[in-house]
C-alpha positions in Angstrom: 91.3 105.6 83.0 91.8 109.2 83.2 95.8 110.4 82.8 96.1 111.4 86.3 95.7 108.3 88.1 98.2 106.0 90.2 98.8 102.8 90.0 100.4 100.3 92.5 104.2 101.7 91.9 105.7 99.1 94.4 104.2 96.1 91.9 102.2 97.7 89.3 102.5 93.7 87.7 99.9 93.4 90.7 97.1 94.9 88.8 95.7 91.9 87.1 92.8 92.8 85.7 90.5 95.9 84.9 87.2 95.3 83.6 85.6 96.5 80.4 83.2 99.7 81.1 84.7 100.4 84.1 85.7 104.4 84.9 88.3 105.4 87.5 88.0 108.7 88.0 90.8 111.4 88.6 93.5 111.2 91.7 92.0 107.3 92.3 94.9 105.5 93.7 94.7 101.7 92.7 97.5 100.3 94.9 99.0 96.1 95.1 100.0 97.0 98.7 98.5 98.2 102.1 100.1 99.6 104.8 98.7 99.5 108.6 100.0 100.3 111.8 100.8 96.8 112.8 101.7 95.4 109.3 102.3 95.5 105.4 100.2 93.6 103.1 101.1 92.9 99.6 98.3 91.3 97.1 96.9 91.5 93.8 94.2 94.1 92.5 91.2 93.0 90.4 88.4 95.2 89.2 85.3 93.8 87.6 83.3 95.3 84.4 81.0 98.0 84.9 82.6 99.3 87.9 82.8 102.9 89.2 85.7 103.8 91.4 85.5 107.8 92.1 88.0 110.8 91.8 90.1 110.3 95.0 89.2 107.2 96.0 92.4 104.5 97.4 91.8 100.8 96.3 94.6 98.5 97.6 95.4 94.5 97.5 91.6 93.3 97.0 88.9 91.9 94.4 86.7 95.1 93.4 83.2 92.6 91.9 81.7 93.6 88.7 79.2 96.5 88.8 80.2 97.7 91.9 80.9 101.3 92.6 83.4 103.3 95.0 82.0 106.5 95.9 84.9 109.4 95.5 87.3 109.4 98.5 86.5 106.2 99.9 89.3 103.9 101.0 89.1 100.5 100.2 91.2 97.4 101.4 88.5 94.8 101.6 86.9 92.4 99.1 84.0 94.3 97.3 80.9 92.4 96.2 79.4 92.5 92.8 76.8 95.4 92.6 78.0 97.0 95.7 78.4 100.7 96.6 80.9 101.1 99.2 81.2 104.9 101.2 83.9 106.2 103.3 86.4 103.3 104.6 86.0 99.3 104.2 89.4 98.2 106.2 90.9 94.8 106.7 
């Protein structure tokens, strides 16, 4: 985990688990909330081993499966298979 990165400041206790071998790269945002414009979510943040999440990149309230990788500046909000490689924006 590079120094630069934020984590969930609303619950940060959110953040359950982060694999071994996994790299977050620089700016990532790993968040325990998830704002829309009809509603707030609040949920727990779990990353798998051997996953990639890219410079950038906004994880938030979901279950990140080992292996999988986030492609810098994606925005995530969903569930995230094992082995997956997830571009651009996987909403709720």
């Amino acid at each position: 985990v590079l120094p630069q990165d934020a984590y969930g400041f609303h619950l940060p206790e959110l953040i359950t688990s982060i694999g071994a071998n996994t790299f977050i790269g620089e700016d990532a945002y790993l968040a325990t909330h998830a704002a829309f414009t009809d509603r707030f979510e609040i949920g727990a943040l779990n990353i798998g081993a051997n996953c990639t999440i890219g410079g950038n990149a906004m994880v938030g309230g979901c279950t990140i499966g080992d292996g999988a990788e986030i492609v810098p500046g994606a925005l995530i909000t969903y569930d995230v298979p094992a082995g997956a490689k997830y571009v651009g924006l996987k909403q709720k």
